[in-house]
N, C-alpha and C positions, 0 to 999 in steps of 0.2 A: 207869126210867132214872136215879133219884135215887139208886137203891140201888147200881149199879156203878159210879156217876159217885165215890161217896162211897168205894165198897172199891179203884177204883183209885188215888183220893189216899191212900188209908189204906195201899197197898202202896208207893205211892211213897214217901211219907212215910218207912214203915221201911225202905226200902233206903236212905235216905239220910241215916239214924238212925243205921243198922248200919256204914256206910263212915264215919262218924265217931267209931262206937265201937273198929271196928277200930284207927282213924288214934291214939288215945289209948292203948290197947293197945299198938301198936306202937313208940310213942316208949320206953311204960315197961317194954316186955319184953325191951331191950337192959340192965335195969338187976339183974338177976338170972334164977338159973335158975329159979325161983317162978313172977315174971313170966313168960318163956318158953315155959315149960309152961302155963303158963294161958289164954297168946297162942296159941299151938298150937292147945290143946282147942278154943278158941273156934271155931276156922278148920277142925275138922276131916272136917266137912262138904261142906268147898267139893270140885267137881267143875269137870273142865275144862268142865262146861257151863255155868256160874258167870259170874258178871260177871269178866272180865278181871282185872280191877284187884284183886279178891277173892281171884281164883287166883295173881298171883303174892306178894300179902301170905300165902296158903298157903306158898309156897316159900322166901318169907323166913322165918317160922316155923320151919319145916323145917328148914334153914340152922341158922337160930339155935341149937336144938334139938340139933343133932347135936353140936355141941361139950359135949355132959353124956352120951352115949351114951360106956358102958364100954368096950365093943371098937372098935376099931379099923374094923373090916369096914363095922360097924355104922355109924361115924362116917360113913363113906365114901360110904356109901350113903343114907342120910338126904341128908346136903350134898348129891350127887349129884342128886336126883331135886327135892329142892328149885330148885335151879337150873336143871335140866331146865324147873319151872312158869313160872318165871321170865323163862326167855328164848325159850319159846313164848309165854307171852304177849306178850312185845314183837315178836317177828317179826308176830302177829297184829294189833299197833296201836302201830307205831313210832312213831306221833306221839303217844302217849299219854305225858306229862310226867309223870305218875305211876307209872308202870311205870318210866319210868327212872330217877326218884328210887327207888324200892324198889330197882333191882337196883346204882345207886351206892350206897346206902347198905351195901348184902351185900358190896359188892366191896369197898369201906376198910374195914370191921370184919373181914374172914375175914384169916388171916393167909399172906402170901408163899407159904409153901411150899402152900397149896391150888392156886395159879394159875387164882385166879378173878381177873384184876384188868384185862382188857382194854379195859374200856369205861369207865375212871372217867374219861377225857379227854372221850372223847365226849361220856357222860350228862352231863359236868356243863358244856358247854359247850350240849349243849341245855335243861336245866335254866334257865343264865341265860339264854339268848336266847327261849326261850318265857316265863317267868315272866311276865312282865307282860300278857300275855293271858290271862290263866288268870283265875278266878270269883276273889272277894275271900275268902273259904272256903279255898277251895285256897292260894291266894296267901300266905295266914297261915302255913298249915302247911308249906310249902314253904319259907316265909321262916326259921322254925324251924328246918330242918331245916339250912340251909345257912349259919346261925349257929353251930350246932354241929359241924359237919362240919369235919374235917381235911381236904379235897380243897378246898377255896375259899380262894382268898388273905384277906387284909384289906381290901384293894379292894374284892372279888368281893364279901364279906360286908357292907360299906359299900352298893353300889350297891342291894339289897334293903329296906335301912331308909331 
């Protein structure tokens, strides 16, 4: 009993090892195409049968990614299918504050003429109004996140610190 008592902390453990490493990854993989690709490989494993949150950091990836893809076609379709992970995962757990920070964050970085940018009112109006429920873990990185972000006023970003 000691022995899977011990291998299910030890799994739990790294899945929440793993969703922190991605969370670090992801901040720095908007910071070149290096980072990017490297954020990508990491993720490229993940399966819609995956933890939620894992598959749409997959589509942001994705996303990200396709803006260094040469053709055209190609661009297109990377973006595409990436955002595709993205917003099946939120249809699957709308109330998940982290899946809507990933797919704000995709929507203010990708530019105008993609017409990905529907939901940056929404996500970030559920953003602040969940915030403060959230683990103190999350709450950091989230805080992060809406410091830097061009969607949140100086208010907005006030009311988090």
């Amino acid at each position: 009993m000691k022995i899977i008592a011990s291998f299910f902390f030890l799994l739990l453990f790294s899945v929440n090892t793993n969703i922190e490493e991605i969370r670090k990854l992801y901040v720095k993989a908007y910071d070149s195409e290096v980072n990017s690709k490297e954020f990508a490989k990491k993720l490229e494993s993940i399966s819609s049968d995956n933890d939620l949150v894992l598959v749409a950091y997959k589509g942001a990836s994705m996303a990200m990614v396709s803006k260094y893809e040469k053709k055209a076609g190609q661009k297109i379709k990377a973006f595409k299918e990436g955002a595709k992970l993205i917003e099946s995962s939120i249809a699957s757990q709308p109330e998940n504050i982290e899946l809507r920070m990933i797919r704000l964050s995709v929507q203010e970085s990708v530019p105008k003429i993609v017409k990905y940018h529907k939901n940056i009112t929404e996500d970030k109006s559920f953003v602040l109004e969940n915030y403060t429920t959230q683990s103190a873990t999350l709450r950091e990185y989230l805080k992060n996140f809406i410091l830097q972000s061009k969607s949140f006023s100086k208010e907005e970003k006030k009311s988090v610190n």
